[in-house]
VEXDREN-2710 file (C-alpha; in Angstrom, 1 decimal):
% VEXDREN-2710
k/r/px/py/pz
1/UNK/-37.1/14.3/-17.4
2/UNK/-36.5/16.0/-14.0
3/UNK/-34.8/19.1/-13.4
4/UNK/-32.5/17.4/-12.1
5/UNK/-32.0/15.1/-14.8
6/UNK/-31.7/17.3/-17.0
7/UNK/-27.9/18.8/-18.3
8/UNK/-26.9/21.8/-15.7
9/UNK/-26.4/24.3/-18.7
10/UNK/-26.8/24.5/-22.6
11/UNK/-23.7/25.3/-23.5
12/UNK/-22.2/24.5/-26.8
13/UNK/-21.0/21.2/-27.1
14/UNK/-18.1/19.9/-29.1
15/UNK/-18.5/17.2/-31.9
16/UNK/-19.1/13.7/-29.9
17/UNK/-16.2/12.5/-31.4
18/UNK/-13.7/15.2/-30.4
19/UNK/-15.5/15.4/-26.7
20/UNK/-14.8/11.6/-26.4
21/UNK/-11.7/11.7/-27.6
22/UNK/-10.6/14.7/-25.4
23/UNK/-11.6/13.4/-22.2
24/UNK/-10.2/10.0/-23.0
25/UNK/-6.6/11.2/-23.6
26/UNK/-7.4/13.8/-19.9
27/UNK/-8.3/10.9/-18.1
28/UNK/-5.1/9.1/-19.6
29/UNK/-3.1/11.0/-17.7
30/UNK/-4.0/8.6/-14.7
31/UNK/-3.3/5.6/-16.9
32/UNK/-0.3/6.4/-18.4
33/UNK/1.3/7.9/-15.7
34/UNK/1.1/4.3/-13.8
35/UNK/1.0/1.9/-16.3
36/UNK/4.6/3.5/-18.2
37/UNK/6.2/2.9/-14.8
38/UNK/5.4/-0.7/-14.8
39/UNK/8.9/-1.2/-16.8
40/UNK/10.8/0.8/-15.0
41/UNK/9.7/-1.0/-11.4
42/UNK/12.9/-3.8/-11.5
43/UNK/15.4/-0.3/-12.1
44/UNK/13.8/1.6/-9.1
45/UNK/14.1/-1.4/-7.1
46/UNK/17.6/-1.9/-7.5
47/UNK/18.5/1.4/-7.5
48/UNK/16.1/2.9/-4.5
49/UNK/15.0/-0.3/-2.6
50/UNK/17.8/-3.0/-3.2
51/UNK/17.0/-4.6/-0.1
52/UNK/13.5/-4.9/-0.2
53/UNK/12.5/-4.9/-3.9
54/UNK/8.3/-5.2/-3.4
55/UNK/8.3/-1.5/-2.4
56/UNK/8.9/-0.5/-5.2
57/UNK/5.4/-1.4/-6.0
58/UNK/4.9/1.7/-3.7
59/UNK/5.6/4.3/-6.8
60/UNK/2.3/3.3/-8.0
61/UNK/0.0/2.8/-4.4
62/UNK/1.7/6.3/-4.0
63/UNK/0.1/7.9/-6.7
64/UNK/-3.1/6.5/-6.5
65/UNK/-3.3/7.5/-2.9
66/UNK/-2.0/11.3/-3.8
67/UNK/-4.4/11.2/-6.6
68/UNK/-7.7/10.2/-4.0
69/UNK/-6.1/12.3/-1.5
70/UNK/-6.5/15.2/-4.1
71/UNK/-9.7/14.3/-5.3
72/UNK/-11.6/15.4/-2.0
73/UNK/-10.6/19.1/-3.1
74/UNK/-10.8/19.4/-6.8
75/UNK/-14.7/18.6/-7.4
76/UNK/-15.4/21.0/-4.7
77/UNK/-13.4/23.5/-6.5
78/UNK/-14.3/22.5/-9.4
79/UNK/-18.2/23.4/-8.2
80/UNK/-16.8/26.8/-7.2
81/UNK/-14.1/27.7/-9.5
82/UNK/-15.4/26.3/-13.0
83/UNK/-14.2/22.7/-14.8
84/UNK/-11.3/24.6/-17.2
85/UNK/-9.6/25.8/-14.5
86/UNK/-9.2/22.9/-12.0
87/UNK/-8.7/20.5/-15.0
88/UNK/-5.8/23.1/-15.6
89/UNK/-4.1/24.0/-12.5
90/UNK/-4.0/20.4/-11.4
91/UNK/-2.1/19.8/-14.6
92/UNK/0.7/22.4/-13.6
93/UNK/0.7/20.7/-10.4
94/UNK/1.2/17.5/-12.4
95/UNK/3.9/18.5/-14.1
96/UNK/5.4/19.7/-10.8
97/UNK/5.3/16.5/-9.4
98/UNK/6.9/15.2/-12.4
99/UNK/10.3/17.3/-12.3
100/UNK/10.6/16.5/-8.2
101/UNK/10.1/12.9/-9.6
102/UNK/12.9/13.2/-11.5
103/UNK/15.3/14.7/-9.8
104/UNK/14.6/12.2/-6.8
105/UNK/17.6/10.6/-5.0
106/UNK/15.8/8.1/-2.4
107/UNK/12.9/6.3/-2.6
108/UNK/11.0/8.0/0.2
109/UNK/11.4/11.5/-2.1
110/UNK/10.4/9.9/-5.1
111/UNK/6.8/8.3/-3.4
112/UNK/6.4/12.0/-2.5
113/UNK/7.0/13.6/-5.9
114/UNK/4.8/10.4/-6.9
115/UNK/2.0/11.6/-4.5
116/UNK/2.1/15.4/-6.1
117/UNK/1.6/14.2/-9.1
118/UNK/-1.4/12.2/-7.8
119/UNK/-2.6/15.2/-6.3
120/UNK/-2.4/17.1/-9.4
121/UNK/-4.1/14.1/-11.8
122/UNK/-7.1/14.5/-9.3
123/UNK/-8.0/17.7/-11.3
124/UNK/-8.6/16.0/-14.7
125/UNK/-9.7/12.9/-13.1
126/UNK/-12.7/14.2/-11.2
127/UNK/-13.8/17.6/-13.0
128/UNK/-13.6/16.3/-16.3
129/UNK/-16.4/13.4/-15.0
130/UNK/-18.3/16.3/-13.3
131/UNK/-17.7/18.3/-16.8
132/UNK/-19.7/15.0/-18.2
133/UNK/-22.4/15.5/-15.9
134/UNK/-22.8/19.0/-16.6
135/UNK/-23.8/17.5/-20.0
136/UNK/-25.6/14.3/-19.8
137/UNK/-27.3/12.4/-17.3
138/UNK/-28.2/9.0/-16.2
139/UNK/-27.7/6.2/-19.6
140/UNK/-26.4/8.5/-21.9
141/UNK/-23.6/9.7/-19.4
142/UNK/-23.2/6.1/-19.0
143/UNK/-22.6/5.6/-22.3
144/UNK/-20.1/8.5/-23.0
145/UNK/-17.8/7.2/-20.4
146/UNK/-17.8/3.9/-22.0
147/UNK/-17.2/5.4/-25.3
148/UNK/-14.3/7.5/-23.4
149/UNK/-13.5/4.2/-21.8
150/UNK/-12.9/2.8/-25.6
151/UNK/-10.1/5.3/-26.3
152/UNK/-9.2/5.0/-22.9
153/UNK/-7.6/1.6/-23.0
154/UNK/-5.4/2.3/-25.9
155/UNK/-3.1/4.7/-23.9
156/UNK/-2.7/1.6/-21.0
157/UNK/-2.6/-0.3/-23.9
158/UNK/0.8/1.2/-25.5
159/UNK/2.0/3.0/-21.7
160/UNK/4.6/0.3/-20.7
161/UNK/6.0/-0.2/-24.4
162/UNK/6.7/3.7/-24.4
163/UNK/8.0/3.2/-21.5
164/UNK/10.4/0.4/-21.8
165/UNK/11.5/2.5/-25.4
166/UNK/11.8/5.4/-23.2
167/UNK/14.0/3.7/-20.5
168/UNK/15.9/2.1/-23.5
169/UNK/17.1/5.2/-24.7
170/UNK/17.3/7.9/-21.7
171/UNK/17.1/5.4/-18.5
172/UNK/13.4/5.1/-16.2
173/UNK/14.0/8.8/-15.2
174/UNK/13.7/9.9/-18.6
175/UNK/9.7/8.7/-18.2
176/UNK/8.4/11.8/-16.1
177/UNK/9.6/14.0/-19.3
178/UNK/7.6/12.1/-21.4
179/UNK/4.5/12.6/-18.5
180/UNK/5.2/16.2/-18.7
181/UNK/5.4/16.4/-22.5
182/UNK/1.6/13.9/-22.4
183/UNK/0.3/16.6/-20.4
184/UNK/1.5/19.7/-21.9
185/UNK/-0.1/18.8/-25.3
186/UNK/-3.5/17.1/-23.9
187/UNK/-3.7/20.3/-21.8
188/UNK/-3.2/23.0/-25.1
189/UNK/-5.8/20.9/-26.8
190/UNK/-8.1/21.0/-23.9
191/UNK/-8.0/24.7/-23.3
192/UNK/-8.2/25.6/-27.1
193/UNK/-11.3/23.6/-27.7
194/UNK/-13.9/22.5/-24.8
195/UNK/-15.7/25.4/-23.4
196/UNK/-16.5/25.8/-19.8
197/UNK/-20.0/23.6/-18.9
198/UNK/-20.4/25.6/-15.3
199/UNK/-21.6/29.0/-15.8
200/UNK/-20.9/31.4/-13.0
201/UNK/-25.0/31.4/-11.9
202/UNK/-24.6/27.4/-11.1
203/UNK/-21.3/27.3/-9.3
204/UNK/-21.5/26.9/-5.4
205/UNK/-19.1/29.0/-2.9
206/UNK/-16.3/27.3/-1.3
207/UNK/-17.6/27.4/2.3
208/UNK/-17.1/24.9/4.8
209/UNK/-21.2/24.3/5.4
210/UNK/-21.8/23.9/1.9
211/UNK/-19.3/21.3/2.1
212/UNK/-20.8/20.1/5.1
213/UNK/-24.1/20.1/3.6
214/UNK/-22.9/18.2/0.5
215/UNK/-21.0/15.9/2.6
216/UNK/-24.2/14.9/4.9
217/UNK/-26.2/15.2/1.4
218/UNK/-23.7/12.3/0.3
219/UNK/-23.5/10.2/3.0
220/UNK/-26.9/10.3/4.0
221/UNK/-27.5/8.3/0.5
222/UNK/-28.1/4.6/1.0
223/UNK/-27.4/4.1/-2.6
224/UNK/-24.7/6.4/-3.3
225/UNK/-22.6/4.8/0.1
226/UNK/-23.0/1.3/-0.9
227/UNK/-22.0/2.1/-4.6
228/UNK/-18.7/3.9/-2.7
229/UNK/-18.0/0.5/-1.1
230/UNK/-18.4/-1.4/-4.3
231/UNK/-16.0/1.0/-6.1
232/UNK/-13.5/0.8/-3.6
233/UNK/-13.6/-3.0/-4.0
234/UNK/-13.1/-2.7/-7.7
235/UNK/-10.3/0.0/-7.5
236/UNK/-8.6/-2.8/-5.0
237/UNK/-8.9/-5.7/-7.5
238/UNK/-7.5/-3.0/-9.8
239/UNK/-4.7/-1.3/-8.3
240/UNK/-3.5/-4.8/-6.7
241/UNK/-3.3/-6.5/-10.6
242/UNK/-1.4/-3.5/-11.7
243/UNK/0.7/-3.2/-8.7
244/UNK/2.0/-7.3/-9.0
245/UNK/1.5/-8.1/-12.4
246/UNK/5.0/-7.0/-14.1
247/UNK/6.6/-9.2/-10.9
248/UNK/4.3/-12.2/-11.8
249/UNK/5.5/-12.0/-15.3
250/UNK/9.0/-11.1/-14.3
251/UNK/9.6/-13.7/-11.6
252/UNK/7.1/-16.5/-11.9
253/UNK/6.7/-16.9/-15.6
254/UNK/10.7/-15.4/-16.9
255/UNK/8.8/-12.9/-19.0
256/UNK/10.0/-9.2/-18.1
257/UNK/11.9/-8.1/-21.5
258/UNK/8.4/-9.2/-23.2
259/UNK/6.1/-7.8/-20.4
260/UNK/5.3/-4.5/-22.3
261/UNK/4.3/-6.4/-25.3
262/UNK/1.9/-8.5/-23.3
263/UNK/0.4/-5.8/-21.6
264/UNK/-0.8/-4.4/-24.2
265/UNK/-2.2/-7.3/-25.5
266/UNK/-3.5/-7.6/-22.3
267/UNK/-5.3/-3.6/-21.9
268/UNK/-6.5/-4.3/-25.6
269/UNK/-8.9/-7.3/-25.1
270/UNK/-9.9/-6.1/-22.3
271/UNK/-11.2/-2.6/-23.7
272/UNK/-13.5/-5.4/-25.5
273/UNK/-15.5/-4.6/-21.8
274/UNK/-16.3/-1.3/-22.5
275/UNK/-17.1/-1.6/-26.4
276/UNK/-19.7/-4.4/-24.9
277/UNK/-20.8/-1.7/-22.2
278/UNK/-21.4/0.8/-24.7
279/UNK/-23.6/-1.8/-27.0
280/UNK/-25.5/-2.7/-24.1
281/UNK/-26.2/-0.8/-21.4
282/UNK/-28.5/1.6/-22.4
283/UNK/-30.7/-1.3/-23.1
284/UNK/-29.9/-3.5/-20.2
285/UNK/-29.1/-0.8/-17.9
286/UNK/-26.4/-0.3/-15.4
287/UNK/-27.4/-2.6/-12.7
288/UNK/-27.5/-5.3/-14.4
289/UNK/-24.0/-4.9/-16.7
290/UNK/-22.7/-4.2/-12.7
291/UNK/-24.3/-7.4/-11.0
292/UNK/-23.7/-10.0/-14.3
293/UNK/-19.9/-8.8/-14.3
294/UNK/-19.0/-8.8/-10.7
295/UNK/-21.0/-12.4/-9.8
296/UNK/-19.0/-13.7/-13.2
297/UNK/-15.9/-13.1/-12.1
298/UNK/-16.3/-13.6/-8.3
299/UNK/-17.0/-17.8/-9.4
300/UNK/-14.4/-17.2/-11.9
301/UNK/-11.7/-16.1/-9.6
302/UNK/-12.7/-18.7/-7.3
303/UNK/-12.3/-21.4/-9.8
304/UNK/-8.6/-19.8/-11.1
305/UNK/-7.8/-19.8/-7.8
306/UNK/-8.6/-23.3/-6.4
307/UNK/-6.1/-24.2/-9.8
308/UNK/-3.6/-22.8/-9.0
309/UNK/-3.8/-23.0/-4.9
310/UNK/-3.8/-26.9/-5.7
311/UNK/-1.2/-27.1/-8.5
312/UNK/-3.6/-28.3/-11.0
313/UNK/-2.5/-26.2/-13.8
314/UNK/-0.4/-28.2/-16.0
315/UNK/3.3/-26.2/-16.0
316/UNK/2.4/-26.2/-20.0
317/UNK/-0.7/-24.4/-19.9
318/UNK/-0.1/-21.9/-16.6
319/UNK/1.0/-18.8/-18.4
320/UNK/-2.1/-19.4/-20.7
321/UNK/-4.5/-19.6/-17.7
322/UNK/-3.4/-16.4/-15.8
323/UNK/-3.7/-14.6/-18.8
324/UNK/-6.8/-15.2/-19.2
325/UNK/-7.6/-14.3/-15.7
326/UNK/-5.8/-11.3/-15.3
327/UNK/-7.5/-9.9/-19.0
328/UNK/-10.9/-10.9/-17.4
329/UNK/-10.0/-9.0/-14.0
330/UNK/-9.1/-5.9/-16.2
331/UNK/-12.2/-7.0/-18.4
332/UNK/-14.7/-6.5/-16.0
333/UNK/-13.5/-3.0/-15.1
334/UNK/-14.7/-1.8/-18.1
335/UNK/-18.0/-3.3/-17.5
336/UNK/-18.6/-1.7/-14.1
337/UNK/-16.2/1.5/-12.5
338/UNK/-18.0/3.9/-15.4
339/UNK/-21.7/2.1/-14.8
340/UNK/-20.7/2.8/-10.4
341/UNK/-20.0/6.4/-11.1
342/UNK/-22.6/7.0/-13.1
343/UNK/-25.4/4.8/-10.9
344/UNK/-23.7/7.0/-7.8
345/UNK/-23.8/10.2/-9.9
346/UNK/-27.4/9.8/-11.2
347/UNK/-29.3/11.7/-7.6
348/UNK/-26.4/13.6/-7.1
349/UNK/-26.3/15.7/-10.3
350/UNK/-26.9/19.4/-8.5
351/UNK/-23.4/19.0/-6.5
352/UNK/-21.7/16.6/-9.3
353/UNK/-18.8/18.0/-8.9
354/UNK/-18.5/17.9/-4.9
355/UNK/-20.4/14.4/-5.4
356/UNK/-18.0/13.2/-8.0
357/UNK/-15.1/14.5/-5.7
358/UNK/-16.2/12.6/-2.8
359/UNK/-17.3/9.7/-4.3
360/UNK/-14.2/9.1/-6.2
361/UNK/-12.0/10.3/-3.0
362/UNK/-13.1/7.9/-0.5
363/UNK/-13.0/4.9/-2.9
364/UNK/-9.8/5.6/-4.0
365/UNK/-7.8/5.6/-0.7
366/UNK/-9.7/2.7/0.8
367/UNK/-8.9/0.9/-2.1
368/UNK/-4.9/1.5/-1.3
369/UNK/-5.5/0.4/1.5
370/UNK/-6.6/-2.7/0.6
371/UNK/-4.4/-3.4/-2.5
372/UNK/-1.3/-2.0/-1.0
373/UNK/-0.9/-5.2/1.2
374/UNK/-2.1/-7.6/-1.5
375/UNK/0.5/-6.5/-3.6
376/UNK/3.5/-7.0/-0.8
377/UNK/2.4/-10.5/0.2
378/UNK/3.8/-10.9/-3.3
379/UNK/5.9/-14.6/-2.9
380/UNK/6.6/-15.1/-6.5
381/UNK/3.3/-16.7/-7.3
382/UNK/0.5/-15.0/-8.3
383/UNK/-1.7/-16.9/-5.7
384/UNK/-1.8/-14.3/-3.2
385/UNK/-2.8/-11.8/-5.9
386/UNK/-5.6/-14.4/-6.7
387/UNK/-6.5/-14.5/-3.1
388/UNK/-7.2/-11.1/-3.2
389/UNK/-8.7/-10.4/-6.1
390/UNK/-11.3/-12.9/-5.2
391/UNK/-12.0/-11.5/-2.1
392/UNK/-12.7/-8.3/-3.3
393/UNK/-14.8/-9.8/-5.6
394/UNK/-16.9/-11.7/-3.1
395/UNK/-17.5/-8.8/-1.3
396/UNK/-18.3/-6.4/-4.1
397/UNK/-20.7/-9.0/-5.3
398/UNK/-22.6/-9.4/-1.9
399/UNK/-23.0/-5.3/-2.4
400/UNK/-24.4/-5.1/-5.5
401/UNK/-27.2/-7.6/-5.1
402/UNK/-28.1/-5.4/-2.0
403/UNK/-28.2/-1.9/-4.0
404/UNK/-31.5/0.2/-2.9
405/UNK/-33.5/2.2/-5.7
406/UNK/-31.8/5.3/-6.1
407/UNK/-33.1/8.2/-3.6
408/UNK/-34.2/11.4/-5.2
END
């Protein structure tokens, strides 16, 4: 094992169980503070958008573009300041985010408030992966974050039942107390518990030509770009399913009051994907879990596609058939975005944070980019949803059979 392959510092580390389950519940915070608002969307749209109800899809494009936006700063400072303390101070700015959320009379505030809160997610989001990194390298960090991923998918799992009990009893505004509660206790247990992985003698000044230098580093990385491109493909497919999925159920299939129930029938099959990822990919390695998943579903979403494009879904067995699309779409995240970040991570670990940072950055705003539209040509099928998804599929797939060796 290289230098460079090897961890950045021996620190202490926690029992692998604990470490899992702490960085699962701090990358939650991303999950949960989208997928609880899924409930909510039909009260913000008739309350802040009566007229045009598909922007309310925008409270959740809005925090996933604050939350990229953010994420170009915090793995540089989380190279320069230390992991606690980003992880940290982008929770107070969480929280922040949350009260303005709250107390938000118009639409255009509350995709602001939403967008603070994005930026403040970015903290946990990107320097707890770079706080994996410090630690492991290459399969073994690949495995981690599917073991994280495992724990992951129950908070998605459970997010929009909470939040329809929430609603229930103190109205969809009463959800941002129950984000700033989430983060509050996931934040005591962090601090109490994981010591800091970035010793003072590793971190790197917050200059502009380091940046520069990490940024050229970055970009100068055949692999490590084309692996950028492929993630922001995958965050699209994402971000567009979660983004028109409570619609489809509400407005195609008459399913809204039992939505929440579905959904979390829905996030827990598909955490199947990273149980599977864990088994296997140390064995099979990561470009090979990437390329099998991504050419699966593009034919599968080609095939689901020319169904329902055609009307050759019986009206008895629809329902059944998206299903079983949309769990294989959320399926095959598990099999691929931790295998990406770890594949794009793998050369970069000396600037993980900045790399982690960057890498997670870019993908995540071009991805809003490309889901936000998906997501408004919403006509009350789930066809254009299909549309997309398949494109970004396609395209993903074309990427991933061109990956170079990585570039040390």
């Amino acid at each position: 094992m290289s230098a460079q392959d090897a961890p950045l510092t021996p620190v202490r580390r926690l029992p692998q169980g604990e470490f899992v389950a702490l960085l699962a519940v701090l990358f939650a915070m991303t999950a949960f503070s989208i997928d609880a608002m899924l409930p909510a969307m039909p009260d913000i749209a008739a309350e802040l958008s009566p007229d045009v109800p598909n922007r309310a899809q925008f409270i959740i494009t809005s925090f996933v573009f604050g939350m990229g936006a953010g994420t170009f700063l915090t793995g540089p400072l989380s190279d320069a300041l230390g992991r606690k303390a980003v992880i940290l101070g982008g929770v107070v700015l969480y929280c922040f985010g949350a009260v303005l959320a709250w107390a938000a009379p118009s639409l255009p505030l509350m995709l602001a408030a939403r967008a603070l809160q994005g930026l403040g997610v970015a903290g946990p989001r990107v320097a707890g992966m770079a706080l994996v990194r410090d630690l492991y390298s290459g399969r073994q960090m690949a495995r981690i974050v599917s073991f994280v991923m495992m724990i992951f998918v129950l908070i998605p799992a459970v997010a929009p039942l909470f939040g329809s009990f929430v609603i229930a009893g103190f109205g969809w505004r009463g959800i941002f107390a129950a984000f700033i509660l989430f983060a509050l206790v996931t934040s005591t247990w962090f601090s109490l518990r994981q010591p800091e992985t970035l010793p003072k003698a590793a971190r790197r000044p917050l200059r502009a030509g380091t940046l520069l230098a990490a940024t050229s580093e970055i970009l100068g990385n055949r692999l490590v770009v084309m692996v950028i491109a492929v993630l922001t493909l995958g965050f699209a497919s994402l971000f567009a399913m979660i983004s028109s999925t409570q619609q489809v159920f509400d407005l195609h299939f008459g399913l809204a009051e039992s939505f929440p129930y579905w959904f979390a029938f829905i996030a827990l099959v598909s955490g199947l994907g990273s149980i599977l990822n864990a088994r296997l990919v140390v064995r099979l390695g990561m470009r090979r879990m990437i390329s099998a998943a991504y050419l699966f579903q593009t034919a599968n979403s080609a095939l689901i596609l020319i169904l329902f494009g055609l009307g050759l879904v019986p009206a008895g067995i629809e329902f059944w058939v998206y299903l079983y699309w949309t769990i294989s779409v959320f399926f095959m995240t598990g099999l691929t975005i931790g295998n990406l970040n770890a594949l794009a991570l793998e050369p970069m670990g000396h600037i993980a944070g900045t790399a982690a940072s960057f890498i997670t950055a870019l993908a995540t705003v071009l991805s809003v980019v490309l889901a936000a539209p998906i997501g408004l040509a919403f006509d009350g099928t789930p066809v254009p949803l299909m549309i997309g998804v398949f494109l970004c599929c396609l395209g993903a797939t074309a990427l991933v059979f061109n990956l170079p060796p990585a570039e040390r």
